[in-house]
C-alpha positions in Angstrom: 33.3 -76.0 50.5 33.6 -78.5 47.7 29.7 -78.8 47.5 29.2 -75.2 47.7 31.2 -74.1 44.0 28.6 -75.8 42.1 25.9 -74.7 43.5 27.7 -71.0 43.1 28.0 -71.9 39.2 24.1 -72.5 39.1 23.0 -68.2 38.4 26.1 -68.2 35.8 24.6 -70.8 34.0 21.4 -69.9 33.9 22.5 -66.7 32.3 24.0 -68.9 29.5 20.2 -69.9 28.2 19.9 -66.4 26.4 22.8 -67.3 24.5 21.5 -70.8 22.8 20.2 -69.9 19.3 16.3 -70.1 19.4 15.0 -73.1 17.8 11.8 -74.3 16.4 9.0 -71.8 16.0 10.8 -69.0 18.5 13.3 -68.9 15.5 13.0 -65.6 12.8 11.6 -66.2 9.8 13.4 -65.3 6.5 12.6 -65.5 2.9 14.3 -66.7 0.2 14.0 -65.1 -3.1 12.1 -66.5 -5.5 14.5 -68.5 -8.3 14.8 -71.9 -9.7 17.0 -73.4 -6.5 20.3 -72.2 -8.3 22.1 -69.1 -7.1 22.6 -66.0 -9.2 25.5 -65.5 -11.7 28.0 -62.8 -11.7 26.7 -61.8 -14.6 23.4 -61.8 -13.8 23.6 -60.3 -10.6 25.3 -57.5 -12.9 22.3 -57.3 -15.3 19.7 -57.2 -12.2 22.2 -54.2 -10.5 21.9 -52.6 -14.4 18.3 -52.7 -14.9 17.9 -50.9 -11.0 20.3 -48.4 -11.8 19.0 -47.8 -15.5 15.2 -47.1 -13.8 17.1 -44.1 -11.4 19.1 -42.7 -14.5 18.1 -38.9 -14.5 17.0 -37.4 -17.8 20.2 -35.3 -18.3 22.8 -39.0 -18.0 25.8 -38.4 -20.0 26.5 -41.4 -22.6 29.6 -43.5 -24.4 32.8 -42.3 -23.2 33.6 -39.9 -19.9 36.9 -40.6 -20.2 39.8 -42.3 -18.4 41.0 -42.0 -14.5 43.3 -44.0 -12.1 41.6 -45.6 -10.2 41.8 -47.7 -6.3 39.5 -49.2 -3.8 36.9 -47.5 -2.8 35.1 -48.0 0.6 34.7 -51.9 1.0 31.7 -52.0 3.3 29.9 -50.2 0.8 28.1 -52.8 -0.9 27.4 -52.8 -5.1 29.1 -51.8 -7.9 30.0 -48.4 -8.2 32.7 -46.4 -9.0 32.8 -42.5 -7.9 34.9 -40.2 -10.3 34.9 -36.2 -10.8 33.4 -36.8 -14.6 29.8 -37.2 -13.1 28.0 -34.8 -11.4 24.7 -37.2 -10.5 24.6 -40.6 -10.2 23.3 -42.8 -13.4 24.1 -46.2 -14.8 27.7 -46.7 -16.9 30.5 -48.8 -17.7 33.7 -49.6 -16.7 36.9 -51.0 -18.5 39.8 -51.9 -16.9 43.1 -50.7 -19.7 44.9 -54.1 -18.2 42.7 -57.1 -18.5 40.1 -56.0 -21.3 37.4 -56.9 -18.2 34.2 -54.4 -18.6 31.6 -54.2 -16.2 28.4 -52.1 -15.6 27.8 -50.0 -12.4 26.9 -46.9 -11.2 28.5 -43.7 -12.0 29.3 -41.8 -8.6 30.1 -37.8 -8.3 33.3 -38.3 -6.2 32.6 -35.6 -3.1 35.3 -32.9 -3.6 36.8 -34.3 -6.6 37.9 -31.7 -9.3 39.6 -32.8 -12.6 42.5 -35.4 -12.3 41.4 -36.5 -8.6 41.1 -40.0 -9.8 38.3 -42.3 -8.9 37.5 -44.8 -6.4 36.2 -48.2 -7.5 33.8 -50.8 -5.0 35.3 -54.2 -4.2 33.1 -56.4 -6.6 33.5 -53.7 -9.4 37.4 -54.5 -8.4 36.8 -58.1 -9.0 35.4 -57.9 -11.5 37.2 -56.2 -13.5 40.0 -59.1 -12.3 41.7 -56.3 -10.5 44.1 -56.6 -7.5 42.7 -55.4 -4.6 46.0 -53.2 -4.0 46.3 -52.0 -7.9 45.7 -48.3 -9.2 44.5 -49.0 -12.6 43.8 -47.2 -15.5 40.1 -47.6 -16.3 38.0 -46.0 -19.3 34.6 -45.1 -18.2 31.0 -45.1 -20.3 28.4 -43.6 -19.3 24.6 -44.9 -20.4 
């Protein structure tokens, strides 16, 4: 009996192979984009995200100050910075200033679905962080648009 367990373990192993990463040539292929070697800046990254969102502005984007909202997390798996509020009705490239650390950063204006005057807004995680905003805070921010 003792010689027969490992010979039972043999077809449980051999199902473990299509777990081993693939190596060598089997292994995907992916890109890096092109830079100098050193990674992106927040800042940067911002004015890349800007210059996008600037090219889908429609014609009619409202400009300098929408006015302010209280405003919370937003959906964290959606990735970028946005915020939605009730003062757009289109998406188009703006500002955001948080009233508590002076912090300003540029994203795109959301409509919020359903939001009517007063509804507040919802902000994404890296427009949260940077703004230097607890995760957990409902802050009062001023928002641009243009």
């Amino acid at each position: 009996m003792t010689i027969l367990r490992p010979l039972l373990l043999i077809p449980f192993l051999a199902a473990c192979q299509s777990l081993v990463p693939m190596r060598g040539d089997d292994a995907p292929r992916m890109e890096a984009p092109a830079t100098d070697g050193a990674p992106l800046s927040a800042e940067a990254q911002d004015d890349a995200d800007a210059g996008e969102e600037a090219s889908a502005a429609p014609a009619g984007a409202l400009t300098g100050s929408l006015g302010t909202s209280v405003a919370s997390l937003g959906t964290a798996t959606e990735q970028g910075m946005w915020i939605k509020t009730a003062l757009v009705s289109a998406p188009q490239p703006g500002r955001v200033r948080a009233a508590d650390t002076g912090r300003e950063v540029a994203v795109t204006l959301r409509p919020l679905a359903g939001g009517a005057a007063g509804a507040g807004a919802r902000l994404s995680l890296q427009a949260m962080q940077g703004l230097g905003l607890p995760l957990t805070a409902l802050a009062e921010v001023e928002i641009f648009g243009g």
